[in-house]
C-alpha positions as CSV (number, residue, x, y, z in Angstrom):
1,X,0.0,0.0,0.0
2,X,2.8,2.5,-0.9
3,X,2.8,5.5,-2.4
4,X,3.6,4.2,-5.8
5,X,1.2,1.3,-5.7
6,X,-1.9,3.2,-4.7
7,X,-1.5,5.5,-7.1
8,X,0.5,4.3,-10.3
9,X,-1.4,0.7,-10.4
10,X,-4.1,1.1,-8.6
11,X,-5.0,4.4,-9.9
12,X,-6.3,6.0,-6.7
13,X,-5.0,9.3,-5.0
14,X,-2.5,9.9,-2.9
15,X,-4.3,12.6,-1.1
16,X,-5.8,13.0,2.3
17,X,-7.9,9.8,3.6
18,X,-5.6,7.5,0.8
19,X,-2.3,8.8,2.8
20,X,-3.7,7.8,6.0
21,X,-5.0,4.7,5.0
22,X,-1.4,3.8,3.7
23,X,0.3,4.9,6.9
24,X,-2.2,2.5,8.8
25,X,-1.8,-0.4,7.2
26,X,2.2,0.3,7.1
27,X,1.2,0.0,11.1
28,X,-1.2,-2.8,10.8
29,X,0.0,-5.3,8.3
30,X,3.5,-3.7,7.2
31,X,1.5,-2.2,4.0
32,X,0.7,-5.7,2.4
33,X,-2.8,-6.7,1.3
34,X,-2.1,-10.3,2.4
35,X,-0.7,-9.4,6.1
36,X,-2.7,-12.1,8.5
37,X,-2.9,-12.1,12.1
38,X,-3.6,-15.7,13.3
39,X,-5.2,-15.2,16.5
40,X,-1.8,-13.9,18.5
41,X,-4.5,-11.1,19.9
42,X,-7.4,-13.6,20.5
43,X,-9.4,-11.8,17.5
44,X,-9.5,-15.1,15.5
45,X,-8.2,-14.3,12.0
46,X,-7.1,-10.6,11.2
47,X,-6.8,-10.1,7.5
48,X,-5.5,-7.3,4.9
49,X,-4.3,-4.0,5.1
50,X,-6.2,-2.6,8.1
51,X,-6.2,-5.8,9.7
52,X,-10.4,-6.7,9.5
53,X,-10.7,-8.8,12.8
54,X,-12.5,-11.7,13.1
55,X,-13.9,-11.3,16.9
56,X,-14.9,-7.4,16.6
57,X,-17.2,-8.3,13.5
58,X,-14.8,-6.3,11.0
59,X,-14.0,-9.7,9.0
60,X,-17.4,-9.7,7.7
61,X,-17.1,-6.4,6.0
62,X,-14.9,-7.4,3.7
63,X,-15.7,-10.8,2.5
64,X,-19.1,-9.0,1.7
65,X,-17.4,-6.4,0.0
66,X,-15.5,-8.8,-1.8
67,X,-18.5,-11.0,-2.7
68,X,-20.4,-7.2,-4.0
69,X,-17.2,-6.3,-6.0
70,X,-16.6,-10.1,-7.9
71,X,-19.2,-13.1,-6.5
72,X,-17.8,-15.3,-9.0
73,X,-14.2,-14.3,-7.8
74,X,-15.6,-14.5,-4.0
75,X,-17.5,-17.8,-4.6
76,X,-13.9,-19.3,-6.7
77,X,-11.7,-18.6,-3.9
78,X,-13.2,-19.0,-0.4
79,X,-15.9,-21.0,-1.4
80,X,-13.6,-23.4,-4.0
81,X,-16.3,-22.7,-6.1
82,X,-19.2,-23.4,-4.0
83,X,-21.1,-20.8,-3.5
84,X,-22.9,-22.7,0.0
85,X,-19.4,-22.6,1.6
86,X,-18.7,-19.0,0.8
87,X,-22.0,-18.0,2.0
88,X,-21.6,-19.9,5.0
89,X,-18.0,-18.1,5.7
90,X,-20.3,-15.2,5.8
91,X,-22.7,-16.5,8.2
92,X,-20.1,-17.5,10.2
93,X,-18.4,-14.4,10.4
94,X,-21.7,-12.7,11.1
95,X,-21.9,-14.5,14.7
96,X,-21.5,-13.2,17.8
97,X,-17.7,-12.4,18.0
98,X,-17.2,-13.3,14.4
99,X,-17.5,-16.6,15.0
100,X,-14.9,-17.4,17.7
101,X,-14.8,-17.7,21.3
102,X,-14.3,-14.0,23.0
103,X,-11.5,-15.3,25.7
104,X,-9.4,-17.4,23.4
105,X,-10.5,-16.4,19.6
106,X,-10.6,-20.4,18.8
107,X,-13.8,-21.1,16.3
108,X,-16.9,-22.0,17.5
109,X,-17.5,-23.9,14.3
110,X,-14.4,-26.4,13.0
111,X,-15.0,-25.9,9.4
112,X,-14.6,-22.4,9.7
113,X,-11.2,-22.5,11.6
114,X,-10.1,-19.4,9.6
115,X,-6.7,-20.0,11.4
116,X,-5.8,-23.1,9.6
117,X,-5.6,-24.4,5.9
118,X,-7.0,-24.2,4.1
119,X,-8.4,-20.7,4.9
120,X,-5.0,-19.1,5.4
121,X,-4.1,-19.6,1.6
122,X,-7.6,-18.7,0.5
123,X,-7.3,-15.0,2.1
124,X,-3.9,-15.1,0.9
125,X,-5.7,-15.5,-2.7
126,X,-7.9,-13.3,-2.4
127,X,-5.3,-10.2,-1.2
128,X,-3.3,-11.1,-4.5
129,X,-6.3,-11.1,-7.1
130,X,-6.2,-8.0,-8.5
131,X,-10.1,-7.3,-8.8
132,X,-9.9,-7.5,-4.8
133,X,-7.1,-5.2,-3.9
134,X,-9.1,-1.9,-4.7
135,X,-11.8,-3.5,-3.0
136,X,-9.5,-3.5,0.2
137,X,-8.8,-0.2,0.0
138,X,-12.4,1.2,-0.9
139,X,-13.7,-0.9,2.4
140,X,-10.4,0.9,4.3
141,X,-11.6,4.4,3.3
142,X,-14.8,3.9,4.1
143,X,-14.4,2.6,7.4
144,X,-12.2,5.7,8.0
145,X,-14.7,8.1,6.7
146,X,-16.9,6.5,9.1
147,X,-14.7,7.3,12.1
148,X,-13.8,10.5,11.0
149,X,-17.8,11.0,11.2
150,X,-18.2,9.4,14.3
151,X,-15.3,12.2,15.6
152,X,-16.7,15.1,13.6
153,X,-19.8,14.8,16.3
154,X,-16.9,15.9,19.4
155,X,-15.0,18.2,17.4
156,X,-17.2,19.8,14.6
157,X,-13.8,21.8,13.5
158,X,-11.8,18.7,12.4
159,X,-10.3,18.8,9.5
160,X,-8.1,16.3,7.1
């Protein structure tokens, strides 16, 4: 999520919310669309550049973003082409605390483990298809611009 990425093959910006964004997920993932967090912080799977936890519900946002931007793509890659499996990631994901238990971040279901194979590789996937990286950072900026609202209401004079 450089500079030179963003901009020259991605073709976005590199202006105000889209220069946070790619200091964050320098923070979060060391800038890589395929950084994963496997449960070290008891958040079950933790995934892309702004690290979309499984436990807080945020994991949910993008696999339905992904599914809206490519559902063939979506239903090809986590679903290995079946398109119950991938809805049923979804689902999953959906469930209280994404899906995993809120002391330990272990699944509640074993064939969503999203912490072993074959899910690992499948996010992986899906972070180097090149339909789903603008996707990630859309989903980023909108989540921002959704916290920068959520501020706005304490400090009407912020600016960015």
């Amino acid at each position: 999520a450089s500079q030179a990425f963003l901009t020259l093959v991605l073709g976005f910006p590199f202006t105000g919310m889209h220069r946070i964004l790619s200091l964050v997920a320098q923070m979060e993932g060391v800038g890589k669309f395929a950084a994963l967090n496997r449960n070290s912080d008891h958040a079950g799977l933790s995934f892309g550049l702004i690290q979309w936890a499984q436990r807080p519900g945020r994991l949910t946002d993008i696999l339905i973003a992904f599914s809206a931007a490519s559902r063939d793509e979506y239903v090809r890659l986590f679903g290995d082409g079946n398109s119950d499996v991938a809805d049923a990631l979804i689902a999953h994901c959906k469930t209280p605390a994404g899906g995993v238990n809120p002391k330990t971040g272990e699944t509640t279901d074993p064939s969503f483990n999203l912490i072993a194979e074959p899910w690992p590789a499948r996010f992986q996937a899906a972070a180097l298809n090149a339909r789903f990286q603008p996707v990630q950072v859309i989903t980023a900026l909108r989540a921002f611009a959704n916290s920068y609202r959520l501020l706005q209401q304490f400090r009407p004079a912020m600016v960015c």
